[in-house]
C-alpha positions in Angstrom: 0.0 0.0 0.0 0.7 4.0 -0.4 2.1 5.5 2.6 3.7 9.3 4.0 6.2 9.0 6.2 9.6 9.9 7.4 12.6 7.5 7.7 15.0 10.5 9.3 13.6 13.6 11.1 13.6 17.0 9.6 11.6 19.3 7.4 8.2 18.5 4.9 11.3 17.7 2.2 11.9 14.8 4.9 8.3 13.0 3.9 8.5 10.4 1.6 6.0 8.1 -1.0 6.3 4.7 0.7 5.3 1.2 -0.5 4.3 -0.5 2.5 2.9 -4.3 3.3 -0.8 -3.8 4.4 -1.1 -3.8 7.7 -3.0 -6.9 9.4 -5.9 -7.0 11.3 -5.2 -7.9 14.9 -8.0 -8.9 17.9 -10.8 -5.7 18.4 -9.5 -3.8 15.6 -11.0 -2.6 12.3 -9.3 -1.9 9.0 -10.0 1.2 6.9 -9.7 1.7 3.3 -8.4 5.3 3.9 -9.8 8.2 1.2 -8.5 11.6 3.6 -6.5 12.0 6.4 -5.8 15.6 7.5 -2.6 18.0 8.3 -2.2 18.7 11.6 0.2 20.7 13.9 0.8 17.2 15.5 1.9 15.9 12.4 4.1 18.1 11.1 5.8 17.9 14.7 6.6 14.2 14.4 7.9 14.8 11.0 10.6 16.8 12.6 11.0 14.9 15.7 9.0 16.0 18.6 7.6 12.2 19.1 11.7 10.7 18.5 11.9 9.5 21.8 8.2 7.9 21.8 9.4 6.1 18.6 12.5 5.0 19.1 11.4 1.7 20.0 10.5 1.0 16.6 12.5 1.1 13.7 11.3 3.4 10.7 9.7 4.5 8.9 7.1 6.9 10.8 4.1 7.7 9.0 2.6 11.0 11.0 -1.5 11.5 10.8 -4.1 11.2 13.7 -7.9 11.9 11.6 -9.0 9.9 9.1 -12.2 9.0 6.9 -12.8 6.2 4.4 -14.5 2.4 4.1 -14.7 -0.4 6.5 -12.8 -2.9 5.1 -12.1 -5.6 7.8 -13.7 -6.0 11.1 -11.3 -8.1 13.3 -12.0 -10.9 15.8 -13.5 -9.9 19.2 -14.1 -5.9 17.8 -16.8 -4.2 19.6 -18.7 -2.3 16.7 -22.2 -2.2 15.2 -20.2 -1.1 11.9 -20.4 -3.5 9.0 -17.4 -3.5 6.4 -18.6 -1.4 3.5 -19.8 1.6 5.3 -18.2 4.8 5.2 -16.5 5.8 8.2 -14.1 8.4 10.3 -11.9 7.1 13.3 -9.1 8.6 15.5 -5.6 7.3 14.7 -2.5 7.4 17.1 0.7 7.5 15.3 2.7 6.8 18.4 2.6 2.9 17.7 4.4 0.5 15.3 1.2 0.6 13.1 1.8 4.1 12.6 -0.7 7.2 12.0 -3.2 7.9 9.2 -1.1 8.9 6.5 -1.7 5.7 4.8 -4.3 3.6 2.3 -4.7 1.6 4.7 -5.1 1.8 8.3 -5.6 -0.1 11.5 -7.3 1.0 14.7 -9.0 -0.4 17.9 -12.9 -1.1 16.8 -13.7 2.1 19.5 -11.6 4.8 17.7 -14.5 4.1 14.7 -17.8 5.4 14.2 -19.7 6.4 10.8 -18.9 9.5 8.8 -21.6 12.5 9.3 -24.8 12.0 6.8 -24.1 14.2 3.6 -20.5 14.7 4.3 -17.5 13.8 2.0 -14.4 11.8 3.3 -12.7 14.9 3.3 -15.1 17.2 5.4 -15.7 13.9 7.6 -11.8 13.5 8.5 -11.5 16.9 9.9 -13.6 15.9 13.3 -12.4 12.8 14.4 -9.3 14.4 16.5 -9.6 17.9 16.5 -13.6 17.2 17.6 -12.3 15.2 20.5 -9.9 17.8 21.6 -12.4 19.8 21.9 -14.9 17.8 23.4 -12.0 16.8 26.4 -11.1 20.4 26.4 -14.7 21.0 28.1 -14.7 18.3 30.1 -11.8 19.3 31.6 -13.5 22.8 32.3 -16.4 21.8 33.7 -18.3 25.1 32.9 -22.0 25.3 33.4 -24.5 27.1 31.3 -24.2 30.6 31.8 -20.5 30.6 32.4 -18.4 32.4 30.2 -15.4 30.4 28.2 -12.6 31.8 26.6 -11.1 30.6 23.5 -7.8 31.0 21.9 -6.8 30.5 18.6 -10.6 30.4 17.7 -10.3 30.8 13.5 -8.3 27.5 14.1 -9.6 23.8 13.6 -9.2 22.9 17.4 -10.2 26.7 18.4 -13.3 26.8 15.9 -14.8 23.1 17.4 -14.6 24.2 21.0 -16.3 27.8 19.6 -19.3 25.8 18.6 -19.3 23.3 21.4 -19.1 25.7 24.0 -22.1 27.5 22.2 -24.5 24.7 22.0 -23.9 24.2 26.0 -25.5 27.4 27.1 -21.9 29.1 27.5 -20.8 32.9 26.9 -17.8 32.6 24.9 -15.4 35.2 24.6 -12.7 34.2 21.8 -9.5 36.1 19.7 -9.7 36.7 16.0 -7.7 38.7 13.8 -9.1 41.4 11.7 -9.7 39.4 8.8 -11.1 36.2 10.9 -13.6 38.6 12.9 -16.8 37.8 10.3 -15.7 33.6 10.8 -15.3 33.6 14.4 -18.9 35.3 15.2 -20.1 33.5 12.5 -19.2 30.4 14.5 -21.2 31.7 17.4 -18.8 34.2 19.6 -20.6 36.4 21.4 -17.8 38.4 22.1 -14.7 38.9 20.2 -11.1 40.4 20.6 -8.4 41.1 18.8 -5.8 38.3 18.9 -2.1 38.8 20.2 -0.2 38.7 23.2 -2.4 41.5 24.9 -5.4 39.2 24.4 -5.4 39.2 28.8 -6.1 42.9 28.6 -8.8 42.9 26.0 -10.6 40.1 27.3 -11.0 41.8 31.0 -12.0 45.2 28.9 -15.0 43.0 27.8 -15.1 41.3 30.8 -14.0 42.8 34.2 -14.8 39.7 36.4 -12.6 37.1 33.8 -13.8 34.4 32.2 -14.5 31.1 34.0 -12.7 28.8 32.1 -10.2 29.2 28.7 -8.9 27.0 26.3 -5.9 28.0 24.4 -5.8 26.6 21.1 -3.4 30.0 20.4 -0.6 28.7 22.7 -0.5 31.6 25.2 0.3 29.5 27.6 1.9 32.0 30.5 0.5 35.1 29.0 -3.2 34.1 28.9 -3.3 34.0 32.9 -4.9 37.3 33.1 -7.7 36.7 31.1 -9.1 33.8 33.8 -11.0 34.8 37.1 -9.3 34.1 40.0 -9.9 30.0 40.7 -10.7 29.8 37.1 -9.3 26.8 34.6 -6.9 26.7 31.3 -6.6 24.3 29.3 -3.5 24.3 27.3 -2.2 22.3 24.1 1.1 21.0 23.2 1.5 19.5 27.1 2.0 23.3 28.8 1.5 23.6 32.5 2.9 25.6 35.2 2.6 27.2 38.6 -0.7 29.4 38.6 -1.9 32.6 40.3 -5.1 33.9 41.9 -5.7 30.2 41.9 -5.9 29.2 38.3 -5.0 26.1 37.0 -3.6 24.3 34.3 -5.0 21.4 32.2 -3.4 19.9 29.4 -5.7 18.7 26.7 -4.0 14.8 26.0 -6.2 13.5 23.2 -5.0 10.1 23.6 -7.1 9.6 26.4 -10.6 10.2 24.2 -8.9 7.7 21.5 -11.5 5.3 22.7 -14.7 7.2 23.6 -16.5 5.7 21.2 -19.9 7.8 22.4 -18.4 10.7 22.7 -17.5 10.0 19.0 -20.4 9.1 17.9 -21.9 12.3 19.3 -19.7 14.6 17.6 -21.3 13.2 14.4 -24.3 13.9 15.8 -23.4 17.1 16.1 -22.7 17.8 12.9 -25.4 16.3 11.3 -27.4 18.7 13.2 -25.5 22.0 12.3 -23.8 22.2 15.7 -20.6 21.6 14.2 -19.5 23.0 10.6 -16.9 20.9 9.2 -14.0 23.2 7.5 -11.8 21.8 4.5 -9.5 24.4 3.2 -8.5 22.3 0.7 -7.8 18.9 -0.6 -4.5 17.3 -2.2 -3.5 14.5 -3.7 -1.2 12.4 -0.5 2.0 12.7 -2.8 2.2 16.5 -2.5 2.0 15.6 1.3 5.0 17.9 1.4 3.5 20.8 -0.3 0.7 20.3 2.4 2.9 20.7 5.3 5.1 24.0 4.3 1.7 25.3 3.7 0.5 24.3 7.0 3.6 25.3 8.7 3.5 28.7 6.2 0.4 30.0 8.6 -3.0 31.7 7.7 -5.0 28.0 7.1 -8.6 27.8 8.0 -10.1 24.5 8.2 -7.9 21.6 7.6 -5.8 20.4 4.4 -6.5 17.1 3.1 -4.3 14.3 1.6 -6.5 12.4 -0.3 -5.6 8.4 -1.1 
């Protein structure tokens, strides 16, 4: 089969067109014919080496990718699904693993990182929610706002930033979120009730809006130190990328781990839900053929997307 991967660390030149064996299906897993698997942040960070020392284990090559959409294609022994092989589906993939991520034809993941693609939407549109939807979804969790509180969000024009928008919107939250000039129209349009300019003075604006603080914040923007202010005393942040550190006035860290939603298969499931209802608008930017997989990450890593790229297989 078609694969993108790495054999030595470095830039989106590093990626490579593989020919790989098909990978076999092993006891409670599922195999997917893969049609899209998105760019992410993640990915182009094991490209260069941020996951070397997860890896190292296993020999190379590393193929990077953590959302994908596609067919059924074999159901193994023992896997808990209602899924039959032939439908379409979307599943969460963890590239830290000798299997390796999504950047593949075909893939292999436990039978509770599946569930079916929305109704009416492509591979493409349907490979954008699998990951970045779950991020968000733990992101709340990890807040534990109630209706009526007010969230702020980070990074909201983003993927991640975008999800957790429209999440925290369809739970009865104020949100509060950053957007640059020409972002504004897309991050009201995803439901902000308030919105500030982004930067490293978001704190400031966001207590101009609101004196108090928000109640909790999730930074999708990777403020990390400098989006303290913003938070009422007592108040919650979850961070990406693994950040914590030493609060004040009380507020507290949480990093977002996705890893540990990998097999919510409900929580999955209700994401699709979601957007089959509208709740959630899923965002292509646009769609590529997997052997300019390279083109896709200096793009990526070039700034200014909105939505996700997709390698199509």
């Amino acid at each position: 089969m078609k694969a993108i991967g790495v054999t030595e660390w470095g830039g989106p030149e590093a990626l490579q067109v593989l020919d790989l064996p098909d990978p076999v299906t092993g006891p409670g897993e599922v195999r997917i014919r893969v049609h899209a698997a998105t760019v992410n942040p993640t990915d182009t960070g094991l490209r260069a080496g941020a996951r070397a020392d997860q890896l190292k284990e296993w020999p190379p090559p590393y193929i990077p990718g953590m959302e994908v959409a596609g067919v059924l294609e074999e159901i193994g022994e023992g896997a808990a699904t209602d899924l039959a092989v032939g439908d379409r589906v979307m599943a969460i993939v963890l590239p830290v693993r000798p299997k390796g991520g999504g950047y593949a034809e075909r893939v292999v993941v436990p039978a509770e990182s599946v569930v079916a693609v929305p109704a009416g939407a492509s591979d493409a549109e349907a490979a954008t929610l699998p990951m970045n939807g779950l991020t968000a979804r733990m992101a709340l969790d990890l807040l534990e706002l109630a209706p009526g509180q007010v969230l702020g969000v980070t990074g909201a024009a983003g993927a991640l930033g975008g999800y957790v928008v429209q999440l925290g919107k369809a739970e009865g939250l104020r949100v509060v979120a950053d957007a640059s000039a020409a972002d504004e129209a897309l991050v009201r349009d995803l439901g902000a009730d308030v919105v500030v300019r982004r930067g490293d003075d978001f704190a400031d604006r966001v207590r101009a809006e609101v004196p108090e603080g928000v109640d909790g914040l999730v930074d999708a923007a990777l403020l990390n130190q400098l989006a303290v202010g913003a938070v009422r005393d007592g108040g919650r942040i979850v961070t990406a990328r693994g950040y914590t550190a030493a609060g004040e006035r009380g507020v507290t860290f949480h990093p977002v781990l996705v890893a540990g939603y990998a097999k919510e298969t409900g929580k999955l499931d209700r994401l699709r839900q979601q957007a089959e209802d509208g709740v959630l608008t899923l965002r292509v930017a646009a769609t590529m053929p997997a052997e300019t997989a390279v083109a896709a990450h200096r793009q990526l890593e070039a700034g200014g997307v909105r939505g996700r790229l997709v390698l199509e297989f």
